[in-house]
N, C-alpha and C positions, 0 to 999 in steps of 0.2 A: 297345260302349262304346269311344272313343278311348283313347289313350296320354294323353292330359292329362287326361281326366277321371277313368281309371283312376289313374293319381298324386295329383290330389287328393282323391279316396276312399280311398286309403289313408293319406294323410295326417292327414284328419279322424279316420282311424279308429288311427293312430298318437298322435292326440292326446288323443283320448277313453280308450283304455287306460292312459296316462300319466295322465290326469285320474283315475280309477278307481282306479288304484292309490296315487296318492299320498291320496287323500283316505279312503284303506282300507275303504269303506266295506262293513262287517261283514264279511271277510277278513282273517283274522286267521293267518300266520305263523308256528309257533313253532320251525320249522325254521332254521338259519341261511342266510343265501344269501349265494354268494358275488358279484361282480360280472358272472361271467359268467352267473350263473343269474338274478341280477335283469334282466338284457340279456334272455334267453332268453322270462321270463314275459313282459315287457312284447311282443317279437314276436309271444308267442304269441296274447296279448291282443289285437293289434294283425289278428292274420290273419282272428281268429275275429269280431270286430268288420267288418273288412273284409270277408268272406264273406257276411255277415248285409245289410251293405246292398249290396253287389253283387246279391244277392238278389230286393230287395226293390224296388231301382230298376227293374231287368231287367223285375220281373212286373208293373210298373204302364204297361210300354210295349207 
């Protein structure tokens, strides 16, 4: 995979974690987070997302 399609694969996948998490969808919180920890889940969201169709694209070529 290129450098540009690798950037927009994480992009998508930067986007859909931000989607998921704002829409909370059954993930429920009751920790306080501070700004850097809400930074952190969404990255983390964003890798593991990213890993999955890096994956998935790879094995259908």
């Amino acid at each position: 995979m290129n450098l540009r399609s690798r950037s927009l694969l994480f992009a998508l996948a930067l986007g859909i974690a931000l989607f998921v998490i704002w829409q909370k969808v059954r993930i429920v919180f009751f920790v306080p987070l501070t700004p850097v920890g809400f930074a952190a889940m969404i990255l983390i969201f964003a890798v593991v997302i990213f890993l999955l169709l890096d994956h998935l694209l790879n094995r259908s070529r």
